[in-house]
C-alpha positions, 0 to 999 in steps of 0.5 A: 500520463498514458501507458499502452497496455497489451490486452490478449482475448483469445488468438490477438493481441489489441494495444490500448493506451491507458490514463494513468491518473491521479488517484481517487478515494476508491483506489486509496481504500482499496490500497490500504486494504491491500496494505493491510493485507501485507501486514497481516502476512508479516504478523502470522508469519515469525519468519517475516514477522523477525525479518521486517522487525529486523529490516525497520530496526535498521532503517535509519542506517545504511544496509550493507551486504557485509552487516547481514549476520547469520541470523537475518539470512536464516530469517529471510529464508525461513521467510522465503515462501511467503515472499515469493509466493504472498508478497509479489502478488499483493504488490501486483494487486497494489500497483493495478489498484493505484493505476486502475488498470484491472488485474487480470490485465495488469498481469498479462503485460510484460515485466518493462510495461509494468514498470512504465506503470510504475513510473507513471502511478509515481509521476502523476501522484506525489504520494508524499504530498497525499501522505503529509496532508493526511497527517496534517488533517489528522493532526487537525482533527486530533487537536480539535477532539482535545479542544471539545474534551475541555467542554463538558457534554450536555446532558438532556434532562430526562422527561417525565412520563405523564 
């Protein structure tokens, strides 16, 4: 899926049509790095580390504006500098990561632009395909570890020094 990009070099503007595209195996590592970056944040933050715990405790019901106690809005905003100031720019990173468009120049483009990314880095890959194969092999692999645990391991004989 093509998006236009706007790419600013000193006093012009040039427009250039980018292929987004399905992802590869570099874009997926780098992506669970990025991810593995946001996780590391929650942890060595306790305002953010209470507020995701909180936020994941809640998924399976509906969140309402009238359950928020007190207590979540105190950690949403002791949690608030690194939301504001981490959060958003690693999921920029991530977003330029799965549409290969290099950062400097996914932050130069306009705020609809960046959605017309979104769309297309979630139109060409189905992410929930890429995620229950993955648990599938996985799962696979997980079974035949099992399977070769059954089987004692060869030992090689030692060799005597002549």
């Amino acid at each position: 899926m093509k998006v236009n990009l706007k790419i600013k070099e000193e006093n012009k503007v040039e427009t250039i049509q980018h292929e987004v595209e399905e992802l590869n195996l570099f874009q997926i590592t780098r992506a669970i790095k990025v991810v593995k970056d946001v996780m590391k944040l929650a942890q060595n933050d306790p305002h953010l580390k209470l507020l995701f715990e909180e936020i994941f405790a809640e998924q399976g019901a509906e969140i309402n504006a009238d359950d928020l106690d007190q207590g979540f809005v105190q950690k949403l905003l002791g949690a608030m500098d690194v939301l504001l100031a981490e959060i958003p720019e690693k999921a920029f990173e991530l977003l330029s990561v799965l549409s290969d468009v290099e950062y400097d120049v996914f932050m130069q483009q306009k705020p609809e632009d960046v959605f017309d990314i979104y769309d297309a880095v979630i139109q060409v890959n189905d992410i929930d395909k890429l995620i229950n194969r993955a648990k599938k092999s996985l799962a696979l692999t997980k079974s035949q570890v099992k399977v070769m645990n059954l089987f004692p391991k060869k030992t090689q004989p030692e060799q005597k020094q002549a």
